[in-house]
Structures are given as C-alpha cells and as structure tokens.
VMD Tcl script that draws the C-alpha trace (Angstrom):
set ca {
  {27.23 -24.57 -28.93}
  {27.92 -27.46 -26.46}
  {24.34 -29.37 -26.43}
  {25.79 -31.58 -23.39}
  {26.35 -28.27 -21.00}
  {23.32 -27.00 -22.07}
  {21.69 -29.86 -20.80}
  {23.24 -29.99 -18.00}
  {22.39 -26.05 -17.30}
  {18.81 -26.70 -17.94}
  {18.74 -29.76 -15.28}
  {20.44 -28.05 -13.13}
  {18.14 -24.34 -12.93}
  {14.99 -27.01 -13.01}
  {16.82 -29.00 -9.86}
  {17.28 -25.54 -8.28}
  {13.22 -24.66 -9.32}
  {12.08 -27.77 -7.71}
  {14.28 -27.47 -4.46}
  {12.51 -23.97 -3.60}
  {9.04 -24.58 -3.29}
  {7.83 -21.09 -2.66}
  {9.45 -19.87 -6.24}
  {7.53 -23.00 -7.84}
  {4.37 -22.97 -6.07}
  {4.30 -19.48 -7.42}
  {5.06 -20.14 -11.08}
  {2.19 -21.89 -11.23}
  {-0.42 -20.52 -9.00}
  {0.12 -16.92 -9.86}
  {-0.88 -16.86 -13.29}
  {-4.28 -18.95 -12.87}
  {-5.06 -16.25 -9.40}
  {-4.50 -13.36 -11.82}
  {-6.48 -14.22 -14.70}
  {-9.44 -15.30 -12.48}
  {-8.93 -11.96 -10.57}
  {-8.88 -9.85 -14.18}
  {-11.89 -11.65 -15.61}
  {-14.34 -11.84 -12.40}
  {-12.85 -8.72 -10.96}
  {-12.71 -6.16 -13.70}
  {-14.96 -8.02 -16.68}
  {-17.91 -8.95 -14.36}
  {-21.05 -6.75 -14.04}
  {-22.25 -5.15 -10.62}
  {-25.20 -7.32 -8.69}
  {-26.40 -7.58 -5.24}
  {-25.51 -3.72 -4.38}
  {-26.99 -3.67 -1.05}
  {-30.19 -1.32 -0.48}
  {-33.09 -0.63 1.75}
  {-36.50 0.00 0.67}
  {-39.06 2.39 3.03}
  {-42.85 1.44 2.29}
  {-44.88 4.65 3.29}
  {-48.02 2.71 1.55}
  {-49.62 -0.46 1.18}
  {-51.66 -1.60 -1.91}
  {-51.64 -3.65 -4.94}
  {-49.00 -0.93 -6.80}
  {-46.70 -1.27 -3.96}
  {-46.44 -5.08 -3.73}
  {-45.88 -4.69 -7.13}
  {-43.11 -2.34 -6.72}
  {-41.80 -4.29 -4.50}
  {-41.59 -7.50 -6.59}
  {-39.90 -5.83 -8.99}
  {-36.81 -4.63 -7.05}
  {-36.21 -7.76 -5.50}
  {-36.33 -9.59 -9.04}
  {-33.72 -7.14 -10.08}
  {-29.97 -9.01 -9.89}
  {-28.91 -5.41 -9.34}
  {-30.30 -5.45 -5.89}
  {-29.34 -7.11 -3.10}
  {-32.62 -6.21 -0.71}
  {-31.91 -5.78 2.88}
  {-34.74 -4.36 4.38}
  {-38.16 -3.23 4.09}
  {-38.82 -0.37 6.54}
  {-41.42 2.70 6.90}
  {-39.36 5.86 8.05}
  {-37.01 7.81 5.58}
  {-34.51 9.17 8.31}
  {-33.78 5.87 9.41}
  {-32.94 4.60 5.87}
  {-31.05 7.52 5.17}
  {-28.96 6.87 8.50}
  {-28.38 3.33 6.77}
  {-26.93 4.81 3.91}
  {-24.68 7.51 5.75}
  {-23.61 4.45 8.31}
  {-22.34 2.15 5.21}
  {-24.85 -0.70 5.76}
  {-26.18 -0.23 2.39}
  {-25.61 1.78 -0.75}
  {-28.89 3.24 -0.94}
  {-32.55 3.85 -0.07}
  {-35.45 3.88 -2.02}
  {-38.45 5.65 -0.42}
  {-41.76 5.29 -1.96}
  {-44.22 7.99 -0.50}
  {-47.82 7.62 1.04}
  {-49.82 8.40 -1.89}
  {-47.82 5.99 -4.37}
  {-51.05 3.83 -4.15}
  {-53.11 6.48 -4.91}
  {-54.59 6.23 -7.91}
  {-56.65 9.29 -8.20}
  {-54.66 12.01 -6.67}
  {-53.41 14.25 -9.36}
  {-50.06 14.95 -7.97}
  {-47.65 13.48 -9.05}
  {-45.69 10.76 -7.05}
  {-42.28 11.91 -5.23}
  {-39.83 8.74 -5.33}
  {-36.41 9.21 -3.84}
  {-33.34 7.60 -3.73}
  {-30.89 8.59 -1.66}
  {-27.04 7.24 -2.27}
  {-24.24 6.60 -1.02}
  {-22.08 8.48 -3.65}
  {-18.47 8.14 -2.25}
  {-18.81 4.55 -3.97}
  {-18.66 5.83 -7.36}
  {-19.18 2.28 -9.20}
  {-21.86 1.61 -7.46}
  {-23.76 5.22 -7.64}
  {-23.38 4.87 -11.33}
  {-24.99 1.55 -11.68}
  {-27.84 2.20 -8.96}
  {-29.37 5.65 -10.01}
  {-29.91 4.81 -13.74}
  {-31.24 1.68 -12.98}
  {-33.47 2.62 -10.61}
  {-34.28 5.69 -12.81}
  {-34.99 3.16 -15.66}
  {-37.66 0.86 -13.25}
  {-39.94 4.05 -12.16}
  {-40.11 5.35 -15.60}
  {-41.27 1.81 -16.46}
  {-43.49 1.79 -13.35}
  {-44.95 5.57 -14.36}
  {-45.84 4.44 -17.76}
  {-47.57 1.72 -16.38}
  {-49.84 4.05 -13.75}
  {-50.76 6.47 -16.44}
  {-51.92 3.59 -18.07}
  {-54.24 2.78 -15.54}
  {-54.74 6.63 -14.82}
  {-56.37 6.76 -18.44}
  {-58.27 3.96 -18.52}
  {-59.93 4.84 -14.30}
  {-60.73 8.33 -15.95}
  {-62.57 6.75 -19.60}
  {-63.81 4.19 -17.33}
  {-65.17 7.24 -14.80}
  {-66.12 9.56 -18.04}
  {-68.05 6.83 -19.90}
  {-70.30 6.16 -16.47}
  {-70.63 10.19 -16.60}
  {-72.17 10.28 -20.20}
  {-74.96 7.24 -19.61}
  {-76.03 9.18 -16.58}
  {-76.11 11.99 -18.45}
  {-77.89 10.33 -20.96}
  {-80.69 8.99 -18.58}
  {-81.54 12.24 -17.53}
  {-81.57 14.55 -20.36}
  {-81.77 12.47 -23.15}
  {-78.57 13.90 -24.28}
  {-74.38 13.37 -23.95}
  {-72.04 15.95 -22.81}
  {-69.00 15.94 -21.65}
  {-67.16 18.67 -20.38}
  {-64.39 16.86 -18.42}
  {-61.17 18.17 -19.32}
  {-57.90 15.69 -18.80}
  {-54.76 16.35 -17.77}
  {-52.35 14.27 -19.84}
  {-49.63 15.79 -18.09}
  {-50.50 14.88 -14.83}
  {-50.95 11.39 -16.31}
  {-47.29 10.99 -18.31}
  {-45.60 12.02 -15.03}
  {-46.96 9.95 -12.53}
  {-43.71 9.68 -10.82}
  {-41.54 12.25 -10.32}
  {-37.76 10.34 -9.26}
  {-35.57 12.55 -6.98}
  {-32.18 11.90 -6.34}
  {-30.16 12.79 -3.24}
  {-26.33 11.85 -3.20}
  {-25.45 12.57 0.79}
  {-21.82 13.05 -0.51}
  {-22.35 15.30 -3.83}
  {-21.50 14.11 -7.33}
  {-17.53 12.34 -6.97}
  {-16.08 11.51 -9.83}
  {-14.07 8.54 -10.31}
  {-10.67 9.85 -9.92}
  {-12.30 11.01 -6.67}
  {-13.56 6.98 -5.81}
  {-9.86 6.10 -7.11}
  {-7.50 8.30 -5.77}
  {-7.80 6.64 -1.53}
  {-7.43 3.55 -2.61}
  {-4.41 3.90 -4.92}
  {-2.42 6.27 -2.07}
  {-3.10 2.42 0.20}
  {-1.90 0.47 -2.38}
  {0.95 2.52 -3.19}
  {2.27 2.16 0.47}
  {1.60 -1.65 0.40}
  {3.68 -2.16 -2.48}
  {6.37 0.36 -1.36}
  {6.75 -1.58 2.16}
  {6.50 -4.93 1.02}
  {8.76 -5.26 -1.96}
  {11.17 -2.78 0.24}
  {11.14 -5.48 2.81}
  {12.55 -7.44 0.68}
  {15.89 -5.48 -0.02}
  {16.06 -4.38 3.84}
  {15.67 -8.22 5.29}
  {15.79 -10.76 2.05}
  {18.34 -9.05 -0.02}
  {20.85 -8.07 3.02}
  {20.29 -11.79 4.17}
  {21.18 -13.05 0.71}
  {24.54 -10.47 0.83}
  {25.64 -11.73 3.95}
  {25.00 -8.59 5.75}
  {22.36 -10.04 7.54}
  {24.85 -12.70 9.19}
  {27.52 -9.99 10.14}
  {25.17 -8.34 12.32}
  {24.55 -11.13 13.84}
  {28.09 -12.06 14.81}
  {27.42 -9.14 17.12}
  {25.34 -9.49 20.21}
  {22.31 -7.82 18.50}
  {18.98 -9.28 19.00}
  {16.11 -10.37 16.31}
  {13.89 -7.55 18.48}
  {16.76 -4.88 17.79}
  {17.17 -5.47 13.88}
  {12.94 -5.83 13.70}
  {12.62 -2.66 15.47}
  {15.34 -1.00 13.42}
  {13.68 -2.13 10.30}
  {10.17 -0.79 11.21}
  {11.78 2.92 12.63}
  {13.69 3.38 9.34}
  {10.91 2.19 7.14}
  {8.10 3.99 8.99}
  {10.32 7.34 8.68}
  {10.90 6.72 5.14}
  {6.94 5.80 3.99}
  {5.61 8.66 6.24}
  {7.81 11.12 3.63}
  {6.24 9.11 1.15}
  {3.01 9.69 2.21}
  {2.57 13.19 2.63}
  {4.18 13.29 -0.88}
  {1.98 10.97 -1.90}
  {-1.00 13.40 -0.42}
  {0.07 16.46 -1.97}
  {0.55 15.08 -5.34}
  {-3.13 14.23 -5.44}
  {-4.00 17.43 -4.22}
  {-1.78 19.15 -7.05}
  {-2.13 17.44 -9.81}
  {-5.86 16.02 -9.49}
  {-7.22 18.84 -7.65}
  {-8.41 15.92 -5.00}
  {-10.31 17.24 -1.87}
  {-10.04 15.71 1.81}
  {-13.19 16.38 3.26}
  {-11.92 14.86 6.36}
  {-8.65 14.98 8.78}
  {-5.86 15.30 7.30}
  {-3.51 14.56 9.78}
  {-5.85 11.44 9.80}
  {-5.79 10.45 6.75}
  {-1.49 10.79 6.79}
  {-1.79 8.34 10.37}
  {-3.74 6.14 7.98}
  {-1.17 5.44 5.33}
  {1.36 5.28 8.28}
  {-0.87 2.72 10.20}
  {-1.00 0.69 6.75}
  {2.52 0.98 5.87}
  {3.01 -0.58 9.55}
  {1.10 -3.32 8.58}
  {2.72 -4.21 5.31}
  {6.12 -3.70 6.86}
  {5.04 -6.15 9.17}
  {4.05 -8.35 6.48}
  {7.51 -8.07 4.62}
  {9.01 -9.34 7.67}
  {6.74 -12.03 8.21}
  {7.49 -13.67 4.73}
  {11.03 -12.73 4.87}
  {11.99 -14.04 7.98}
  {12.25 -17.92 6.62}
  {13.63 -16.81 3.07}
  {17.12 -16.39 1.88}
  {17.02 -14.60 -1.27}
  {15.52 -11.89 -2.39}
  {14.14 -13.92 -5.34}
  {12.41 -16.02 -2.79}
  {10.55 -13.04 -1.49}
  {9.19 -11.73 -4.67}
  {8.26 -14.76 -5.85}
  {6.49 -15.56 -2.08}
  {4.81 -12.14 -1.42}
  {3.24 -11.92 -5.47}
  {0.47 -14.40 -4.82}
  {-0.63 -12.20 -2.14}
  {-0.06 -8.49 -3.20}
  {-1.59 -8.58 -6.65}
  {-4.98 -10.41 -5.47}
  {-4.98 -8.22 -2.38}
  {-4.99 -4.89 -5.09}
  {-8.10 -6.53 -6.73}
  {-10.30 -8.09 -3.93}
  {-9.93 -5.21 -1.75}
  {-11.73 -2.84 -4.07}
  {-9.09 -0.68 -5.51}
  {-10.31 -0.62 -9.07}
  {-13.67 -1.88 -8.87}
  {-16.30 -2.76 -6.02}
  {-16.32 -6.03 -4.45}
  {-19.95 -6.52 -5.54}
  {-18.57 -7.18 -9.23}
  {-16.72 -10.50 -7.63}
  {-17.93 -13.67 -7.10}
  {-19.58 -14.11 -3.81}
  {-16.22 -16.36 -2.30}
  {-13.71 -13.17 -3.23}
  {-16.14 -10.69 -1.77}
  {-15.52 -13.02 1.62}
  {-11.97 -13.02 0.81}
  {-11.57 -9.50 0.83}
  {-12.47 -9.39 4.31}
  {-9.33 -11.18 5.15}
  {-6.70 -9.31 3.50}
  {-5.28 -5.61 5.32}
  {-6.09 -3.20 2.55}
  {-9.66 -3.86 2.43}
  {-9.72 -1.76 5.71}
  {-7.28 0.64 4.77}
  {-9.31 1.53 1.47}
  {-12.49 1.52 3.18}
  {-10.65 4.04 6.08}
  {-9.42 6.12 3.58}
  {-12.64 6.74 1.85}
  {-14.91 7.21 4.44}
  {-12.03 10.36 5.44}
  {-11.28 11.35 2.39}
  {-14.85 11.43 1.01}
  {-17.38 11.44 3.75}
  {-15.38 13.74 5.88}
  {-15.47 10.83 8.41}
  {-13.47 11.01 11.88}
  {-12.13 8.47 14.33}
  {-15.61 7.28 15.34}
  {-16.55 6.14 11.91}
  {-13.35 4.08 11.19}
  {-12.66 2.70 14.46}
  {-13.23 -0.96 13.44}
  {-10.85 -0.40 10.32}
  {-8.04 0.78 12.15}
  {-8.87 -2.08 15.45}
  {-9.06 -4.62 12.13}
  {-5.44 -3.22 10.96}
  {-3.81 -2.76 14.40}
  {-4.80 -6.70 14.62}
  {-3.02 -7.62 11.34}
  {0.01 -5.94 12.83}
  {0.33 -7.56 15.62}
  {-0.27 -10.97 14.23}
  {2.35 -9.98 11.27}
  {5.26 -8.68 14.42}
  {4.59 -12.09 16.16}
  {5.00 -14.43 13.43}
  {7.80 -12.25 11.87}
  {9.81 -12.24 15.19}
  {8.62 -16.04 16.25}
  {9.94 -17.12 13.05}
  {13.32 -15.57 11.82}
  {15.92 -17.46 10.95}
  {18.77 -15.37 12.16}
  {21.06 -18.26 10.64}
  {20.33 -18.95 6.61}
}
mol new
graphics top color blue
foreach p $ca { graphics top sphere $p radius 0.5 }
foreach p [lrange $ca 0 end-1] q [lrange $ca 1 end] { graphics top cylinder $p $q radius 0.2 }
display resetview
C-alpha cells in the first residue's frame, strides 16, 4: 500500500466534506437530533395529558379531590366546569383527552349509595387512554378507601351517641343498628366511557404510519426525479430546450401525484387485509388525505432539491428533517411524552396535521368539518414549499 496516496485520498474526500456544507452540517447534527428524539421521544413517560374536570358538588371532599388531580404530573388541568355534556363535547372536539365528572352527592357523606364517577375518553389516542383510565382508576380507589374510612368512623361516632341515650333512659345498652360494610368498601363506583370504543394500538398506529409512508416515498423520490437527474446531466438537457422551471415542476408533481395515489390505495387495502383495520370515516377522504400529504412532501423534495446537485446532497439535506418530523409528529408515541419545546415543534412540521387528519377519519369517523384546519394547515405548507421550490431552482448546476 502507497501511504502517500492514501493520504492524499483522505485530504482530498475531507476537502470535498468541508466544501459541501449541507453533507457536513448533517454529519454532525443528525446523530445528536436522533438520540435526543429516541430518548425524550420514546423513553420518556406521559405527563400533562390534557383534561377537564365537572364539579357537580362543593364541600371539603371535593376540594380535596380536586387537589389531588392537579398535583398529579399526569394531568395537565384545563378546566373546572359543572355540566357533563359540555365536557363530553370537549373530549369529542379534541380540546382535551378526557373528562372527569364527579356527581352531586360525592360530598355526601351519609347517603348510602354509592358514588357514580365517570370518565369519559378520548380513546382514538391509544397512549394516552392507557395511561389516563388506570390512573385515574388508581386515585378514586384511593379516594373510596379514604370515605369509607370516614363512613365508619360518622356511623361508630353516630352508634356510640345512640347507646348513652339509650343508656339514660332505660338504664340499659342496645344496639340493634345493622351496618352495611358493603355500602362502605364501595363508596365510589368509577365508570368508564370511551366515545370511540376500545382501539387497540395497531388501530392508534396504523394512520399515522400510511402518512409517514407517503412522506418518505415523496421525499427521498424527489431526490432521484430532480437531484439524481440533475447530477446525470439529464436535468441540463432539458433545459437546452425551451422548457420552463414551471413545466418540469408541474411535470414532476403530475407524475409523482399519479404514482403515490396507486400507492396509497395500496397502502389502504393492505391495512385493511392484513390488520383487519376499520375506517370509520370517508374513505375516499381518507385516500384525498394521503394525496394532499404526498403533495406536500413532493413539494418539499423540490424545495430542498432545487439548490442541490447531487443526489448525495439531498439525502444528506432532507435527513435532519424527515426522521425528527416521524417522531415529533406523534407517529409512535404522543407528543405529551416530549419535552414541552418538541411538543411546540411539532406544530411546525406537515405530518403533525396529516396524522392528526387521518385519525380523527379513520377513528372518529370524522368528515370535512372536523379536519378543516388540518388540511387549510397542509394546503399552506404546499404553497409555501411550490414558491420556494420554483423561486429557487437552479436550472444551471
């Protein structure tokens, strides 16, 4: 071996590192993004799950109650409210993840009934439905013990006033008082109503993973159609001709639009077939929505690659975004489990809005009126990704 030349080749694929600053910036930045993404995103725990409480009752057991959500990290308290069809609108609108309604005797101490708490969830977010109901299971069984506590000692307290008056008048003690232990044990009696059934997790999964598919089919694909014909000179023979940027755009977005709406409906059936997945919504919707987002991620591919000239460029450009996208937009896991500056970062980044679209179709059974801000949201992104991509190509590296 020639230790000189392979010097020499090792200065000179460093030299060629250094000159594109795209391909270096990622090097370095895309490891640290990923491993903050894997350990916040998928290791953390789930906290300030967004809920609404409805206070039918006021008394010391309630305030108590009370504290004792809010002190939970779990929770993330919105409001306090008094009527149940309100807070179960909440839920069904997506401005929380659940309701807990205490009833109007849940300060009475002395009614034997037993108190009805409910909880009604939001179960198309799967992550979240599993943390919420056994938690909140967990604090009223807490809470019960603690009434029948005070149940017993009321009724001794009651009994033993019983038995001296008793005692004043006859002379004598009798007690024939019987107690209901049962009524005591079960103070509480915890319902819980899921508004979209039990869902499993494949269920949660499967919307979100038909969006992400499409992202990464459309923008690594953009980098063969613009990037790598660019880098083969293809790019530069068309343009001998009196062709326009606008023209090769546009023919970039028909053919790739044809080709991910196949993919697509494949895409749909497969889940259908082989997961036994059901669309409670549109279908023909939820197909326009992984069209819509394929739109905007071809839009994106064209964006990036219209100042690159290899297709090595692209990859290494479009990583830093695609990978973080798939975890702060919710594919895996909630947003809740991320820290509270990558829950506001999700709101910035295109698939956030297509996995939230998806669900609320696929799950809820939701229609144009329920996703309208997603798709405005996503028709925005596309626009802004068509401007810049047309703005800036370089019709001459």
């Amino acid at each position: 071996m020639e230790s000189k030349k392979i010097i020499w080749m090792l200065k000179k694929d460093l030299m060629v590192l250094w000159r594109h600053k795209p391909r270096l910036l990622s090097l370095f930045l895309f490891p640290i993004i990923m491993i903050t993404l894997f350990g916040y995103g998928m290791g953390g725990e789930l906290t300030n799950i967004p809920i609404v409480v409805v206070d039918q009752s006021n008394g010391d057991v309630t305030d108590a109650t009370l504290n004792a959500i809010k002190n939970m990290d779990l929770y993330d308290v919105r409001d306090i409210i008094s009527n149940p069809d309100e807070a179960r609108e909440m839920v069904a609108n997506g401005e929380v993840k659940a309701a807990i309604i205490l009833p109007t005797n849940y300060d009475n101490l002395t009614d034997p009934q037993a108190k009805n708490v409910q909880i009604y969830v939001d179960s198309s977010d799967q992550m979240a439905t599993t943390a919420v109901v056994p938690a909140t299971q967990a604090l009223f069984n807490e809470i019960s013990k603690k009434l029948g506590i005070q149940k017993l000692e009321m009724m001794n307290s009651q009994t033993a006033q019983i038995q001296v008056q008793s005692t004043n008048v006859t002379g004598t003690t009798a007690n024939n008082k019987i107690i209901d232990f049962n009524s005591i044990i079960n103070s509480i009696n915890f319902q819980i109503d899921k508004l979209y059934g039990d869902i499993k997790y494949i269920d949660f999964l499967v919307p979100a993973v038909l969006a992400m598919t499409v992202m990464f089919s459309c923008m690594f694909g953009m980098g063969e159609s613009i990037a790598g014909e660019r880098e083969r000179g293809e790019l530069a023979r068309l343009f001998m001709t009196p062709t326009s940027v606008t023209t090769v755009v546009g023919g970039k977005i028909i053919s790739k639009l044809i080709t991910e709406t196949g993919r697509a409906l494949i895409l749909i059936l497969a889940a259908i077939l082989l997961f036994g997945i059901v669309i409670k919504g549109s279908m023909l919707l939820t197909l326009l929505l992984l069209v819509l987002g394929a739109l905007c991620f071809v839009g994106f591919g064209i964006m990036v690659s219209a100042r690159v000239g290899t297709q090595e460029d692209y990859m290494q450009m479009v990583m830093p975004f695609t990978m973080p996208m798939m975890f702060v937009s919710g594919v895996f896991y909630p947003t809740e489990t991320m820290p509270w500056i990558f829950q506001k970062i999700a709101y910035l980044v295109p698939l956030t809005y297509i996995n939230d679209a998806m669900r609320t179709v696929m799950l809820k059974g939701g229609g144009i009126g329920d996703i309208w801000v997603d798709i405005v949201v996503l028709l925005g992104f596309t626009a802004l990704f068509f401007g810049l991509g047309v703005i800036k190509f370089n019709r001459d590296i």
